[in-house]
Each structure stands twice: as structure tokens, then as C-alpha cells.
C-alpha positions as CSV (number, residue, x, y, z in Angstrom):
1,X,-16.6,-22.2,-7.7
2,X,-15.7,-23.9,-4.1
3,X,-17.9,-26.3,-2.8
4,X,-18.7,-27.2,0.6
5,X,-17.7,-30.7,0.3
6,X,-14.1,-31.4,1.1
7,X,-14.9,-34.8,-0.5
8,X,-16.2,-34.1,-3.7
9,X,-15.3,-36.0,-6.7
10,X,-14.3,-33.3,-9.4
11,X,-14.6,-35.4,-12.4
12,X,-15.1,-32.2,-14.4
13,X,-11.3,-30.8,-13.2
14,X,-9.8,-34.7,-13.8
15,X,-11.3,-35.0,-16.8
16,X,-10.3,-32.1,-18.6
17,X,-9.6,-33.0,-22.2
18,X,-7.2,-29.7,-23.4
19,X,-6.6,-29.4,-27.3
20,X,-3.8,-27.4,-27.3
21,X,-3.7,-27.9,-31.0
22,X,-6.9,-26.3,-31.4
23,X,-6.8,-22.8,-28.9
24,X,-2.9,-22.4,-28.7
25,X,-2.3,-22.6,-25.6
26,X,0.4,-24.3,-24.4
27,X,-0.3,-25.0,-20.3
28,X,3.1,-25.9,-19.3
29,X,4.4,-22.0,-20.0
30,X,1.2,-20.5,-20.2
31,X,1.8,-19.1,-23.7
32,X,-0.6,-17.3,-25.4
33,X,-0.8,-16.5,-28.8
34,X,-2.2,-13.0,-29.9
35,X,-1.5,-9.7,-28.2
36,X,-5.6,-9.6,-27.4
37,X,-5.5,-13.1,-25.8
38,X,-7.2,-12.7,-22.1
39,X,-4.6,-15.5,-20.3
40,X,-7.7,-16.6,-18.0
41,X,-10.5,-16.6,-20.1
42,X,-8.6,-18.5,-22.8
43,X,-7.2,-21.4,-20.3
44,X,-10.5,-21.5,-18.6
45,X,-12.4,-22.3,-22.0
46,X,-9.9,-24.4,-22.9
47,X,-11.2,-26.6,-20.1
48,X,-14.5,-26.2,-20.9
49,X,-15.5,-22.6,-19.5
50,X,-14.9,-23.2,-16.0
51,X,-14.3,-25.8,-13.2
52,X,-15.3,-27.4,-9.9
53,X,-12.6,-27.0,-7.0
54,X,-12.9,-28.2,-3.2
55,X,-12.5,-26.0,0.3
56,X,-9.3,-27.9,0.4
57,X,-8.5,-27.6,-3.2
58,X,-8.8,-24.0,-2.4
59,X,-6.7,-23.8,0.8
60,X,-4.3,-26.1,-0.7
61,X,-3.6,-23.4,-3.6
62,X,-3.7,-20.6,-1.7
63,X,-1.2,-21.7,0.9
64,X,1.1,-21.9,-2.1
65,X,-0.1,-18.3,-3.5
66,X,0.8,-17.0,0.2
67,X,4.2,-18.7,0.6
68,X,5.7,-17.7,-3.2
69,X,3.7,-14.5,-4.1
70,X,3.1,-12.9,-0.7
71,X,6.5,-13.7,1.4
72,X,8.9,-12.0,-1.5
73,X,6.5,-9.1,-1.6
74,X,6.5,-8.2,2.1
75,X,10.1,-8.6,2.4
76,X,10.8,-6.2,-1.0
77,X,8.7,-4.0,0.8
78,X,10.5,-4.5,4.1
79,X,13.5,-3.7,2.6
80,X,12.5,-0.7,0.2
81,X,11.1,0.9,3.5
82,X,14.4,0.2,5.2
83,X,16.3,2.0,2.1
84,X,13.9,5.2,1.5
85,X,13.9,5.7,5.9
86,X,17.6,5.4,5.6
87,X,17.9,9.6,5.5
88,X,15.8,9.7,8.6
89,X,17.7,7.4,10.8
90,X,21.1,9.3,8.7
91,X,19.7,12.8,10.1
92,X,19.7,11.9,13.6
93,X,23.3,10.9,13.6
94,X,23.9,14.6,12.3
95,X,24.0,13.8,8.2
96,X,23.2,17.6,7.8
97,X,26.3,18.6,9.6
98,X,28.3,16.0,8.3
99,X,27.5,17.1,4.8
100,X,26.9,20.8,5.3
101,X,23.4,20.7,4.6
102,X,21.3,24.4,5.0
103,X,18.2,25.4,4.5
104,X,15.8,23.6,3.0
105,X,17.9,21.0,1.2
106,X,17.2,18.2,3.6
107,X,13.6,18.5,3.4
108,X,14.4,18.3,-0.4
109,X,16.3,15.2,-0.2
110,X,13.0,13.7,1.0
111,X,10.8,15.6,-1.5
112,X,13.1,14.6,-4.7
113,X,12.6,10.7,-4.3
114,X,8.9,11.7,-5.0
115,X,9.5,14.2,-7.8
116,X,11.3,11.2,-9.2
117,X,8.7,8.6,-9.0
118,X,6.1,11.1,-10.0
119,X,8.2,11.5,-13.8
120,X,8.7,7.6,-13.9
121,X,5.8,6.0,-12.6
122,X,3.8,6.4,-15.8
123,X,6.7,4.8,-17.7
124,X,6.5,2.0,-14.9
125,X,2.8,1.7,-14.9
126,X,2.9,0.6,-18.8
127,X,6.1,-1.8,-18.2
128,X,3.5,-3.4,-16.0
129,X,1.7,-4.2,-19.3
130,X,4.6,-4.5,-21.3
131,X,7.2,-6.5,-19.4
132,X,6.8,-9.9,-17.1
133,X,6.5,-8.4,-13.7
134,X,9.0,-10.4,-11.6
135,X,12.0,-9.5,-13.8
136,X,10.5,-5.8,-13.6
137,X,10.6,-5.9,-9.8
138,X,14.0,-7.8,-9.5
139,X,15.4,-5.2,-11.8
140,X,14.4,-1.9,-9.9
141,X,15.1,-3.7,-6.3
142,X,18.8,-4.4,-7.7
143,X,19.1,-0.6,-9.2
144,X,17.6,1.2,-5.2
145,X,19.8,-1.6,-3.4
146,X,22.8,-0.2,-5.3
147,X,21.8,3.5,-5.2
148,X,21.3,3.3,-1.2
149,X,24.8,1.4,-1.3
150,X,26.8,4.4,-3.2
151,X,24.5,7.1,-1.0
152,X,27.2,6.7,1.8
153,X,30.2,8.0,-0.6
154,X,28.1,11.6,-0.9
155,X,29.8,14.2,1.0
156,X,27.4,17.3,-0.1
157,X,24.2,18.4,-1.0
158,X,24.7,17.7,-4.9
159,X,25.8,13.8,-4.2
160,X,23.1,13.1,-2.0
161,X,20.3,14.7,-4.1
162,X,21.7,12.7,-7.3
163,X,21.6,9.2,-5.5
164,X,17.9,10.2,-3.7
165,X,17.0,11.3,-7.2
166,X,18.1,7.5,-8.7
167,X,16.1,6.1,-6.0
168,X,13.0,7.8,-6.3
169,X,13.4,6.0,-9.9
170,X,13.7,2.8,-8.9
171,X,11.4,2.4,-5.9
172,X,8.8,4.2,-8.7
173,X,7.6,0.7,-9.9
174,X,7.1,-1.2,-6.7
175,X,4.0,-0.4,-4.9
176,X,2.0,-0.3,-8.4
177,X,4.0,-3.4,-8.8
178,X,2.5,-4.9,-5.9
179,X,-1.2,-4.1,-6.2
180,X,-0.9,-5.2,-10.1
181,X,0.2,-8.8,-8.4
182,X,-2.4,-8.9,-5.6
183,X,-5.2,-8.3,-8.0
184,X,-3.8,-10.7,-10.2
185,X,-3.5,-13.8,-7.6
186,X,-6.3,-13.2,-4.5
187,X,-9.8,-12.6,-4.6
188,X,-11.3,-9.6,-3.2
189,X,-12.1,-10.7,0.2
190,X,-8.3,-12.5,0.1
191,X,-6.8,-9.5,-0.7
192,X,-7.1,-7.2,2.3
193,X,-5.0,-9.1,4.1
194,X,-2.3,-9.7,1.6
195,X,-1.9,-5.8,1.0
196,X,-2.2,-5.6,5.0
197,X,0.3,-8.7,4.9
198,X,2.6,-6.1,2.8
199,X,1.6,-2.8,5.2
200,X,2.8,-5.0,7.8
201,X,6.1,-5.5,7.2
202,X,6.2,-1.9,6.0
203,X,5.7,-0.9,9.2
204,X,8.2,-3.8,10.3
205,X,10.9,-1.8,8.5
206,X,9.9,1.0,10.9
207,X,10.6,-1.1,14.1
208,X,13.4,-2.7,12.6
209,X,15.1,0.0,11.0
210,X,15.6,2.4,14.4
211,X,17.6,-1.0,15.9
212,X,19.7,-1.7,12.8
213,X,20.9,2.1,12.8
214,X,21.0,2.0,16.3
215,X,23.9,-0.9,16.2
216,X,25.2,0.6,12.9
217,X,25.2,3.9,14.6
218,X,28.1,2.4,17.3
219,X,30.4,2.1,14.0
220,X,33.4,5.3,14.4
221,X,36.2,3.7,12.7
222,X,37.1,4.6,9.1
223,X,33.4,6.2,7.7
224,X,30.7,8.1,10.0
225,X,27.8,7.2,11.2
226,X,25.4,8.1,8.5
227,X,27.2,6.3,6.0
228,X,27.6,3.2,7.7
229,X,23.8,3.0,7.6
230,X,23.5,3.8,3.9
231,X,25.9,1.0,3.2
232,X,24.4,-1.4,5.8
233,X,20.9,-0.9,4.3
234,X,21.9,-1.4,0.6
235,X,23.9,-3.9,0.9
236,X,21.6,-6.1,2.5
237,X,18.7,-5.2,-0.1
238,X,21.1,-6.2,-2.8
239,X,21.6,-9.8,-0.8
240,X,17.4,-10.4,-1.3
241,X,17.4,-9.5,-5.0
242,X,18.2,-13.5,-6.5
243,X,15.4,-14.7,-3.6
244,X,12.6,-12.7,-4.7
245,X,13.7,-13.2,-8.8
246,X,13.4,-17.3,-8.0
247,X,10.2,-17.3,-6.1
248,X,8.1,-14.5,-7.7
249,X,5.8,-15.5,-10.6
250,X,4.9,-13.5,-13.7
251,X,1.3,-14.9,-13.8
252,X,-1.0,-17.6,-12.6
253,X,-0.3,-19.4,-16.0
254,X,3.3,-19.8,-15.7
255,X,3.6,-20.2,-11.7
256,X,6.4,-22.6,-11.2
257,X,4.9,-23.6,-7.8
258,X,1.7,-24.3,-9.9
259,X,2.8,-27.5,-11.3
260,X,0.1,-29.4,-12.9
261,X,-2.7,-27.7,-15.4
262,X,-5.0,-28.6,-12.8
263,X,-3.4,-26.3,-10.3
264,X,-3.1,-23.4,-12.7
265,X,-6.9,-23.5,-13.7
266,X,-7.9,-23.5,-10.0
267,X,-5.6,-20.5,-9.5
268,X,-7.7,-18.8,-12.3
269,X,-11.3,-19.9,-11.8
270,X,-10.3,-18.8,-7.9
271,X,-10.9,-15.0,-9.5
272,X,-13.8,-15.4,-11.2
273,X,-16.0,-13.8,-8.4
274,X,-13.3,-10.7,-8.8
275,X,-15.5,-10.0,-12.0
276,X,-11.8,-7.6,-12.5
277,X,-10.1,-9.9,-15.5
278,X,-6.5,-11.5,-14.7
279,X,-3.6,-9.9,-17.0
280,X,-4.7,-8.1,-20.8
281,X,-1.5,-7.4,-23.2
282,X,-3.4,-5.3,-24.9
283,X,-3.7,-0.9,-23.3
284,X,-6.5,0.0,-24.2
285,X,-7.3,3.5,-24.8
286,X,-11.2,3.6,-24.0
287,X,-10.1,2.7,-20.5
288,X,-7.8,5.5,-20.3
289,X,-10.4,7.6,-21.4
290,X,-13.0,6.3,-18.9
291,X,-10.4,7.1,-15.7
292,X,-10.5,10.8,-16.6
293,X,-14.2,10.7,-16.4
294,X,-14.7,8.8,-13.4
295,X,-15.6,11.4,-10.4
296,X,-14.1,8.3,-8.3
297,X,-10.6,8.8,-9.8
298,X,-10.6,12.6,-8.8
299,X,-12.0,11.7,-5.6
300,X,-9.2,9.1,-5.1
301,X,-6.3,11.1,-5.9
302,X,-7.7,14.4,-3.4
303,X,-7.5,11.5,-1.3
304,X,-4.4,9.5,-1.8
305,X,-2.7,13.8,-1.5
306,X,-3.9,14.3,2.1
307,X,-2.6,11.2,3.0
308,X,0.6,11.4,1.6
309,X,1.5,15.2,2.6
310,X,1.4,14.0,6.3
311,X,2.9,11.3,5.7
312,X,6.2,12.5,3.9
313,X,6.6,15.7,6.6
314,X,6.4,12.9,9.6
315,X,8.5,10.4,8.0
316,X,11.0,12.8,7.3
317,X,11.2,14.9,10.1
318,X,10.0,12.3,12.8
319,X,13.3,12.0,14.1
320,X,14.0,15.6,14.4
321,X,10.6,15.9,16.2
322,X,11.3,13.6,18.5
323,X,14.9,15.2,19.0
324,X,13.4,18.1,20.0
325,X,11.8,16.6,23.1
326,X,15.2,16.5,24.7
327,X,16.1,13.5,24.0
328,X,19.6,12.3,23.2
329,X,20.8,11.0,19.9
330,X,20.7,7.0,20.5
331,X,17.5,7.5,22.6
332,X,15.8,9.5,19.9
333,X,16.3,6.3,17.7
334,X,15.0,4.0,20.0
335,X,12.0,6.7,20.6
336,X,11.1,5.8,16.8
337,X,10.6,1.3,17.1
338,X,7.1,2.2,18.7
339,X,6.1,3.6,16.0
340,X,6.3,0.8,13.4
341,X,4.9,-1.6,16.6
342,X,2.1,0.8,16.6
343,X,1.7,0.9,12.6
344,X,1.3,-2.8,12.8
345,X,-1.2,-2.8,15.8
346,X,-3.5,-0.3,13.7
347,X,-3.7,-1.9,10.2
348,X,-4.5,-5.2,12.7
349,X,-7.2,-3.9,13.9
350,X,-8.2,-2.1,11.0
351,X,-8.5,-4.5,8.7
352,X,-10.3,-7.2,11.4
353,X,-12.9,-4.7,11.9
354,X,-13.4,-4.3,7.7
355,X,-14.1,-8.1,7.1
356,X,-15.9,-8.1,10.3
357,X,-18.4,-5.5,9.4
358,X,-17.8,-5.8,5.4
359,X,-16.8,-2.2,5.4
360,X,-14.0,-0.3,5.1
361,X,-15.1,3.8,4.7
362,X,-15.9,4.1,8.5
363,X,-13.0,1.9,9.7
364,X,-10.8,4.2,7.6
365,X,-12.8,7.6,9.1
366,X,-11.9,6.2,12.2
367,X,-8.5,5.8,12.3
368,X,-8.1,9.3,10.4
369,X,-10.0,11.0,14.0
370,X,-6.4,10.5,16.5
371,X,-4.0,11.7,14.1
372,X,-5.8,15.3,14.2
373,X,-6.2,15.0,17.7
374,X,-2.6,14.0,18.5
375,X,-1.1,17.1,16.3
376,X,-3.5,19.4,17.8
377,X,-2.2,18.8,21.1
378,X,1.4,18.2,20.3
379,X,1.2,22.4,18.9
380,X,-0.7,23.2,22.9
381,X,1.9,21.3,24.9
382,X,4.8,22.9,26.5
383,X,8.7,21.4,25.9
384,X,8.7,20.7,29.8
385,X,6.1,17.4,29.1
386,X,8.3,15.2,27.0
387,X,6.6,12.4,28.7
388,X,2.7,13.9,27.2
389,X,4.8,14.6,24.0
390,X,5.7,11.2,23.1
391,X,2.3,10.3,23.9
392,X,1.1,12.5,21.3
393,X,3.8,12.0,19.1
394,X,2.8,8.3,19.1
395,X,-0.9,9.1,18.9
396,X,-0.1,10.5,15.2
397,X,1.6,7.3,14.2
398,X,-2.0,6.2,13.8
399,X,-2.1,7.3,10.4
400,X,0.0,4.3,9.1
401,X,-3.0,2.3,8.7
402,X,-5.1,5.1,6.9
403,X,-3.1,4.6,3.4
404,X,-3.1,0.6,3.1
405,X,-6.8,0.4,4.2
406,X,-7.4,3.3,1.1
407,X,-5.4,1.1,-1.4
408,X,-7.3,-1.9,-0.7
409,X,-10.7,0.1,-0.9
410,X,-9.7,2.0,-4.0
411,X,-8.1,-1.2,-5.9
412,X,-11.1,-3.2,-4.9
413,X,-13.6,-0.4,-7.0
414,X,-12.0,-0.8,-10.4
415,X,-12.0,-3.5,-13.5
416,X,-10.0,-3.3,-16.2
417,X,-6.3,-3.9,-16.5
418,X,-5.6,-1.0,-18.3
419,X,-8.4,1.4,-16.1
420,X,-6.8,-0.3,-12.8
421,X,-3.3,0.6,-14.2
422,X,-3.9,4.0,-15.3
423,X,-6.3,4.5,-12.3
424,X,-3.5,3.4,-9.6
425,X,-0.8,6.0,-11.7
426,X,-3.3,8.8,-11.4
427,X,-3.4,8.6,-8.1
428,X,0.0,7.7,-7.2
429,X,0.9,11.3,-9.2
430,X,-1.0,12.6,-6.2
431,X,0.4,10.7,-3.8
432,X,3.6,11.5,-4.8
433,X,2.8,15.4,-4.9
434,X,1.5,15.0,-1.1
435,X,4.9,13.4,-0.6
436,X,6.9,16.2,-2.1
437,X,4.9,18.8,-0.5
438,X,4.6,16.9,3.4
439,X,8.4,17.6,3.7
440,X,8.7,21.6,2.8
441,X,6.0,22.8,4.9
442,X,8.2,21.6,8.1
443,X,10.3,24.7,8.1
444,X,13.9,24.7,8.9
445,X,13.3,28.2,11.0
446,X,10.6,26.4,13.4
447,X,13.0,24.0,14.8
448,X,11.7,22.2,17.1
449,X,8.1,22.8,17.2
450,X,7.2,22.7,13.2
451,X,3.7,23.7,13.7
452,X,3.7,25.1,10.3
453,X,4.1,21.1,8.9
454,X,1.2,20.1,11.9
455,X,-1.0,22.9,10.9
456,X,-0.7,21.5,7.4
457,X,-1.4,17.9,8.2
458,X,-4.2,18.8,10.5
459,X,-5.8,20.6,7.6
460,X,-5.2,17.0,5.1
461,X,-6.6,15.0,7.7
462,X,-9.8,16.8,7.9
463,X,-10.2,17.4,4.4
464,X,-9.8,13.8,4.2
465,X,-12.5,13.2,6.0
466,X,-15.0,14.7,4.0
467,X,-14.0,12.9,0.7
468,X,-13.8,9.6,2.7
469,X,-18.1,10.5,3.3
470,X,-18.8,11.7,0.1
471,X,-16.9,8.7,-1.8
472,X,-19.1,6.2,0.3
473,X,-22.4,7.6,-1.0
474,X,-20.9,8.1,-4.3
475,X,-20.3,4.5,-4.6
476,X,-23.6,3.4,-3.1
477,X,-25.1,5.6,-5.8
478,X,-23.0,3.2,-8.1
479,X,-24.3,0.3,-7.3
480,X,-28.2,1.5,-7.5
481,X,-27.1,2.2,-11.1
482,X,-25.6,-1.6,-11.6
483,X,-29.0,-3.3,-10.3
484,X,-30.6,-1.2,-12.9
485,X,-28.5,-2.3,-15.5
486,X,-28.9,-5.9,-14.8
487,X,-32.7,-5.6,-14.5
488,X,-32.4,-4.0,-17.5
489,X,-30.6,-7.3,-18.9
490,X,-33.0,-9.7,-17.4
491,X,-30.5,-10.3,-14.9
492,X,-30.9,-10.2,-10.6
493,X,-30.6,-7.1,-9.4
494,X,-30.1,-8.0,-5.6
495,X,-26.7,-9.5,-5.9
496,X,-24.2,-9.8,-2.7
497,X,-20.6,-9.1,-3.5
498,X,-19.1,-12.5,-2.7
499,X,-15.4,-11.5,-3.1
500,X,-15.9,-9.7,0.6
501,X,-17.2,-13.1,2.4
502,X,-15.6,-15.7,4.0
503,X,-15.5,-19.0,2.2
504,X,-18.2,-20.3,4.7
505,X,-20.6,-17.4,3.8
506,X,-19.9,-17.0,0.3
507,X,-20.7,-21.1,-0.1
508,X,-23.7,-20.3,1.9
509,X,-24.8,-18.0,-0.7
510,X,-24.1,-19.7,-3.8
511,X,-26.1,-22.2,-2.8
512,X,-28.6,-19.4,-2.1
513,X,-27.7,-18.0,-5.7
514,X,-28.0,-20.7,-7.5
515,X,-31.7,-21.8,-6.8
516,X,-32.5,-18.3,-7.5
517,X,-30.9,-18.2,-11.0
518,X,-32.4,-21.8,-11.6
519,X,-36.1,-20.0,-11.6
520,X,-34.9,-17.7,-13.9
521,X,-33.4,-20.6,-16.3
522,X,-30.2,-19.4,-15.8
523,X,-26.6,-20.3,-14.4
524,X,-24.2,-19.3,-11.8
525,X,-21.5,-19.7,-14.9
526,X,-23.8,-17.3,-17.3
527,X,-24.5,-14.7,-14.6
528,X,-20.6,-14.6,-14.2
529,X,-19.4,-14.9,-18.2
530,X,-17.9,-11.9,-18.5
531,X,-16.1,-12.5,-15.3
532,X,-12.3,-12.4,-16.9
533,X,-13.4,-10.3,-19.7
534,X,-10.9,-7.1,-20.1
535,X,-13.9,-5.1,-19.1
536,X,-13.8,-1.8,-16.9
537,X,-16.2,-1.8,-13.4
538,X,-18.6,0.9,-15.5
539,X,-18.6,-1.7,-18.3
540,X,-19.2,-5.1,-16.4
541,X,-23.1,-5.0,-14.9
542,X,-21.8,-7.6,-12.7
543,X,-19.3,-5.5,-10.7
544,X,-20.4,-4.4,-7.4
545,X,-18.6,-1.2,-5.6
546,X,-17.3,-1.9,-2.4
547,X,-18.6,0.9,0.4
């Protein structure tokens, strides 16, 4: 609970008297006994229930949070990208030719990575519960660093779909990865821009990734083209694998960067206002339950599909798009560094408008308009534009900021660590079905025009649209039901979500709060008990849905 004082005298966090005798816990590793110990909840009342931090207190932590939780994540990320685009930038150096692709199998060597991560990600979503998360990560980076290595020894059809199958394996557990770790170390409002952070340097990889291959792409002496860039690529994704194992943290209780018990507790009372719970060892089954009868989840995963089924046609047949134009093969790479440059420029924007109007359906409707508008006019214009092409062509690349702004909105509306886990795979099936599917409606046959694959994504796009409006009045119909429930409970029923403020405004309006509650006889620390309770967003009266 920040307070606007920089100066204050926190005699309650100097002065905290821990028995460790008495709770079992043991600060310096952050060991828990019991496999239904809540980590948070148990350090925080170990200290007495909760704790008084400063503004700079705050900043001071959080500056540490950015530099050893949000760095190795964006440069994972980075680097993942770089591996999984890797066929792309291989297929405009002729990798079909090379390896006597026909048909449809290259479109499958896209689609198999997500038939892969479709089959594991379950498994990878309960590691999440079941293993500490920074060895998890390490682990899977070092197996798709490898596999991307040993992809430039295939010669045919059956090598390269066995080492695109291994990586669709790996790369299953790092996105849920990542949104398990954001929720665990930022609050609500902070974590927008960590997951934009992450977006970010996705769409780095896609400005970076056209200049390596361009360079690479110069290499003639001893192995071809496309495997020069398949060995590049995993090579130097293997070299990142000891940094992010030494500077990612399993939780806020055993941070290494966190190195007094003071730190650690300001790191978990930080997340109270999440009302989501930090880390519970225990799956719960009535949360798994509760996904699969939440209308959200459905509406999610329809969501998270007409995303992704754009997405995995353009990012695998981009190149060959762009080909088509007329251009040349160095030029078509170049052609491609805009893209990521414009990926970047969207989420920007995206997510400044979001905290700026505490919304994010209508920013996300937005951004989903010029993608439909740019394929409908890239199936109208004639090959003797190339100049209007690339214009539309770029116009499309829009819809790299429609998926990051959807997983912040969607991992912002659940509680529970088993409901967000189970929620997140449940969608990611979907996602990963769009992904499969993006890349075998570009037909082979329709070279260069593909307006089979446009069609396709036009139709997601627009579908998209309407579940984007009917989720936003599903969730405000949400909320109407919380206020009941707390009036029900004696509690306020007008509460503001404060997770989605600045620091200025939300210490603005706990000041605010709190004289309210004190009329009431109550506390800010009663109205927020349950705060780091394991308990799911329908459970917790507290939780507010985030329109």
C-alpha cells in the first residue's frame, strides 16, 4: 500500500518481528512448508498481514523487477521469434528448391510447430505448477536453440518436418511461461507494458531477423544459404541460455536480486491490489471446472483463433508475398524490416492509448479495422502497382499489435493460479489451431496472389470484431454482478479498479477509499483480505473485470 510520502518513516516494515519458528517460513529461500501453502499470503502474515512501502520504495523495487524479470524475457522472446521466422527468411533463399519441397509441405512445416505445441502445451501448462519456472524456461530455450541448430543438416521434407516438430515442443512452454511470470511480479496497471515490453522485442526479431539473414544470406562457401541461417540463428539462442538461467527468478520469495526480507515483502504486498493470488502448489480441480463454464473462456479462445489464423498464413508466406511483387531475393528480405518497425510503432501506440483512456476493447477494435482494409485491397490491385502493394502489404502488418493487447486484456480478467493456467492453455489450443490452419489456406496453386489465405483472414478479422463487442458488454455485465455481491456482504459496491491507475491516481484514491471504509468501520486491509487467496475472479467479490 504506497503512500504519497517519499519520506515516510515505515516503522511497521523496519520493525517486522518474523518467527520463523512459529509459520515455517524460512525468508532467505522462501520455503514453504505444505503443498497448500499460498507463498504471499503466508510471508505477508508472517509480518503481520501486510506492510507500508514508499513511491520510492516502490520505484526502487520495481526497477529491479524490470532489469532481472523483464530484460531475459524480452530477449528469450527475441530470440524464439528469430528461431520459429527462421523458415520464412530460409524460403526466400529458395529452401523449397533446395530440399525438393512440393505441394503443400511447406505450408506444413509452418503448421506442424503448432500441432506440436497444441499436444504439449497442457503438459507445459501443469510444469508451470509443478516445476520452478526459470529452470523450465532455460531448459526448453536450450532444447529450440539446438533443434534450430541441427535444422540446417535436413536435406528433405522428412528432416525438416522432424526438427519443426521438436521445435513446436519446446517453444510450447514459453509464452504461457511468460504471462505466468508477469502476473506473478507486476500489478495490473504495470503489466501492459511489460507484456508490450515482450511484444516489443517480438517484433524486434522481425526487424532484426530480415538483416541477420540478409548478411547470412552472402555465405556460398561449403553449406547454402538456408542453412547458414538455421545454424546462425540456433547458435546464437544457445549462447543466451546461461544469461537468462542466472538472472531469472522462480518467485518473488526467492528473487536473488531481492536481498533483504524487507525487499521480498514489498515485492508481494506490491500485488495485493491484483486481488489474482501470487503462485498456489496446489491444481485445483474446481478451477478447472469453473474455465469450462465460463462464457469468457469460449469467447477468448474464438478470439485468440481469428487472430492466430492470419497470423500464421502471413508469417509464413509473407516473404513469398512480397516476392511476388517483383522483387528480387535480397530486396524481398529487406522489404520484410518494416514490418517489425511497424509492429513496434502499433503496440506503442496501442497500449498508450489503453492506460490513457483505461480501456483496451476499442483500442483493440481499432487496430483490427486496417488489416481488413489492407487485404481487401491487396486482392483489387493489379501486379503492375508494387509500389500501392507494399503499401498494403504494410498496412496488414497492423495486426501485430492485435494479439499482445488481447493477452494483456484476457490475463488481466482471470484469478486463480490454476483457472489462469488452465484458462491461458484453453486458449492457446485455439491459438495454436488458428496457427495450423493460417498457413494451408495459402494455396500452393495461387502463387502469387493467395487470395484464398486473404479471403480467409479477412473473414477472422471481422468475426473478430464482433466477439471483441460482445466480450466488452459481457464483462460489464460482470461487474454489475460483483457490486451486488459485495452489497450483499456489507461491502462498497462502487469500487475503482486500482491496478489500471497510475501510482499518482491510485494514491489519490486510496486516500479517497479509505475515509469511505472508515464510515463503514472498516479497513483498506479487510476490504482487500482475500487479496492473495488462491481464489478464482467469480470467487473473489473484490475482483473487478477490466472492459
Amino acid at each position: 500500500m504506497a503512500t504519497e510520502h517519499k519520506d515516510l518513516e515505515v516503522s511497521q516494515l523496519e520493525n517486522v518481528a518474523v518467527d520463523e519458528k512459529n509459520v515455517g517460513i524460512d525468508l532467505k529461500t522462501g520455503h514453504l512448508p505444505g503443498k497448500n501453502a499460498e507463498e504471499a499470503a503466508r510471508i505477508l502474515e508472517a509480518a503481520g498481514g501486510g506492510i507500508e512501502y514508499t513511491l520510492a520504495d516502490n520505484k526502487r523495487i520495481l526497477r529491479k523487477i524490470d532489469l532481472f524479470v523483464c530484460v531475459p524475457m524480452c530477449l528469450t522472446y527475441l530470440l524464439q521469434q528469430l528461431d520459429k521466422s527462421s523458415l520464412s527468411y530460409a524460403a526466400v533463399f529458395d529452401l523449397q528448391t533446395d530440399t525438393h519441397l512440393v505441394g503443400t509441405q511447406y505450408a506444413w512445416l509452418t503448421s506442424v510447430v503448432y500441432c506440436a505445441q497444441l499436444v504439449c502445451q497442457p503438459l507445459s501448462s501443469y510444469a508451470l505448477i509443478a516445476f520452478p519456472v526459470k529452470y523450465w524456461v532455460a531448459f526448453n530455450m536450450a532444447g529450440w536453440a539446438i533443434v534450430t541448430a541441427c535444422t540446417s543438416a535436413a536435406k528433405n521434407f522428412t528432416g525438416l518436418v522432424i526438427c519443426r516438430l521438436l521445435l513446436g515442443m519446446f517453444e510450447a512452454t514459453i509464452l504461457p511461461s511468460f504471462i505466468f511470470i508477469t502476473q506473478m511480479w507486476w500489478t495490473r496497471r504495470e503489466q501492459s507494458y511489460r507484456t508490450i515490453a515482450v511484444q516489443v522485442a517480438n517484433s524486434g526479431a522481425v526487424f532484426i531477423g530480415p538483416l541477420l539473414s540478409y548478411g547470412v544470406g552472402h555465405i556460398n562457401k561449403g553449406i547454402l544459404p538456408y542453412q547458414a541461417i538455421f545454424l546462425f540463428l540456433g547458435c546464437l539462442c544457445l549462447a543466451a541460455v546461461p544469461y537468462v538461467l542466472w538472472s531469472l527468478p522462480n518467485s518473488p520469495t526467492d528473487a536473488r536480486f531481492l536481498k533483504t526480507d524487507q525487499d521480498r515483502l514489498i515485492a508481494i504486498e506490491r500485488l495485493r491490489e491484483n486481488n489474482t493470488g501470487i503462485k498456489s502448489n496446489k491444481w485445483q480441480w474446481s478451477h478447472v471446472k469453473e474455465v469450462f463454464l465460463d462464457p469468457k473462456s469460449y469467447m477468448w479462445a474464438g478470439m485468440y483463433f481469428c487472430t492466430a489464423c492470419p497470423s500464421g498464413g502471413i508469417g509464413a508466406f509473407g516473404g513469398l508475398i512480397t516476392k511476388g511483387f517483383g522483387f528480387d531475393t535480397f530486396t524481398t528480405i529487406l522489404m520484410q524490416m518494416p514490418t517489425g518497425a511497424i509492429g513496434i510503432l502499433t503496440l506503442l501506440i496501442g497500449i498508450y492509448f489503453t492506460n490513457r483512456f483505461k480501456t483496451r476493447w476499442l483500442v483493440i477494435l481499432c487496430i483490427v479495422l486496417p488489416p481488413i482494409a489492407g487485404a481487401v485491397a491487396l486482392t483489387q490491385v493489379g501486379r503492375n502497382e508494387p509500389g500501392v502493394l507494399i503499401g498494403c502489404y504494410y498496412v496488414i502488418w497492423l495486426y501485430g499489435g492485435i494479439q499482445p493487447l488481447l493477452y494483456t486484456w484476457a490475463n488481466s480478467n482471470a484469478g486463480g493460479t490454476t483457472k489462469r493456467v488452465v484458462t491461458f492453455a484453453f486458449m492457446f489450443a485455439f491459438q495454436c489451431t488458428g496457427n495450423i490452419v493460417g498457413p494451408q489456406v495459402y494455396l500452393t496453386k495461387e502463387a502469387p496472389y493467395y487470395h484464398t489465405g486473404l479471403y480467409v483472414d479477412i473473414g477472422c478479422w471481422s468475426v473478430l470484431c464482433l466477439l471483441i463487442i460482445t466480450m466488452r458488454f459481457y464483462l460489464s455485465y460482470l461487474n454489475r454482478k460483483q457490486e451486488a455481491k459485495r452489497v450483499a456482504m456489507g461491502l462498497p459496491a462502487d469500487l475503482k479498479d486500482m491496478s489500471i491507475m497510475s501510482h499518482e491516481e491510485a494514491d489519490a484514491y486510496k486516500q479517497e477509499l479509505t475515509a469511505m471504509l472508515a464510515q463503514k468501520g472498516m479497513t483498506e486491509a479487510q476490504l482487500f483480505e482475500n487479496a492473495f487467496d488462491d481464489l478464482t475472479d467469480k470467487q473473489n467479490p473484490m475482483f473487478m473485470y477490466i472492459l
